[in-house]
C-alpha positions as CSV (number, residue, x, y, z in Angstrom):
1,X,-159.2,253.3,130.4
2,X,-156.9,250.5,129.6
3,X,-153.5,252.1,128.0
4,X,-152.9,251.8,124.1
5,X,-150.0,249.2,123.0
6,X,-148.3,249.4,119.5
7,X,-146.2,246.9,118.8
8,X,-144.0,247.2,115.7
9,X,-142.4,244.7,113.9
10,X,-139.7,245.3,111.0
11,X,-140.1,242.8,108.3
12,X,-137.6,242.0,105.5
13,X,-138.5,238.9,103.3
14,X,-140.7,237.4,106.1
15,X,-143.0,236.3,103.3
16,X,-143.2,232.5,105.1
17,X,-143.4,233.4,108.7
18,X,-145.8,235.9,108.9
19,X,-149.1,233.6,109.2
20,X,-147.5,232.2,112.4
21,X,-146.2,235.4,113.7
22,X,-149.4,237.7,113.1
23,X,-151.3,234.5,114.5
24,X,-149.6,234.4,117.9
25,X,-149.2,238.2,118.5
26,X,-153.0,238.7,117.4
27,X,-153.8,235.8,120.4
28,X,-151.4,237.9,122.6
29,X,-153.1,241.4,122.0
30,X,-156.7,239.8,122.6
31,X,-155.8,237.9,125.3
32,X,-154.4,241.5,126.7
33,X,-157.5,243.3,125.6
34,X,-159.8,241.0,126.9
35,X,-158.3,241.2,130.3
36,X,-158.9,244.4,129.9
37,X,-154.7,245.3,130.4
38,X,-154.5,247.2,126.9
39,X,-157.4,249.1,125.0
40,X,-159.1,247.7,122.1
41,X,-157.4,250.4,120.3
42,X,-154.2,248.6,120.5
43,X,-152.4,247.5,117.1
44,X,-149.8,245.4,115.0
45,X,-147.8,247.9,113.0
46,X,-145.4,245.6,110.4
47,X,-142.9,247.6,108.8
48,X,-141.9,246.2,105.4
49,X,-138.8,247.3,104.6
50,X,-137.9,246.7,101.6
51,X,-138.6,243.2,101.1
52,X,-137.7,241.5,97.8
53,X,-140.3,238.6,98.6
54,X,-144.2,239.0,99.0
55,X,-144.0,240.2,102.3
56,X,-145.9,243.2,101.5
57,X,-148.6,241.1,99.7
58,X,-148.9,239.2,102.6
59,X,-149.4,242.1,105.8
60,X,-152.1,243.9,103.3
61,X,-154.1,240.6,103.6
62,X,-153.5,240.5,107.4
63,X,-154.9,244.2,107.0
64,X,-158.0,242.8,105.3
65,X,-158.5,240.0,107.2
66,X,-158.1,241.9,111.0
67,X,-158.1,245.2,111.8
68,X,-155.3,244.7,114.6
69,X,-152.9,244.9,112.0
70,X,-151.7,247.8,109.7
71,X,-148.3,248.0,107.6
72,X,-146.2,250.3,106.4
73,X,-144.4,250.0,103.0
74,X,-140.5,251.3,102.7
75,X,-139.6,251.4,98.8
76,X,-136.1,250.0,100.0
77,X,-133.9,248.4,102.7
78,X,-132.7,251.3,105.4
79,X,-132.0,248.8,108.3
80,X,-133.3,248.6,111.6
């Protein structure tokens, strides 16, 4: 069995980039998957941390759409 990749990504008003970002890394992890390197267990974890724009809005959609990605929502800003 193929290892399990997480990969996260901290977000902080990535409202306008995150179509194109969740677009290439969900190619990347299928593209891995399928060549059987990671498991189809594998996920995008976007941390929102605190974001003043509608990032949050936007990785629960990704959520909905794909099941490759999940989120986590921080109330406010604490930084990398």
């Amino acid at each position: 069995m193929a290892d399990i990749l997480y990969i996260v990504v901290p977000c902080y008003n990535e409202e306008e980039v995150l179509p194109e970002t969740s677009r290439q890394l969900r190619a990347k992890l299928e593209g891995l998957m399928a060549a059987g390197k990671i498991s189809e267990r594998s996920r995008v974890l976007f941390v929102n941390d605190g974001s003043r724009d509608r990032t949050w809005e936007t990785i629960e959609a990704l959520h909905r759409d794909c099941a490759l990605f999940s989120g986590v929502n921080l109330t406010r800003n604490r930084g990398h």
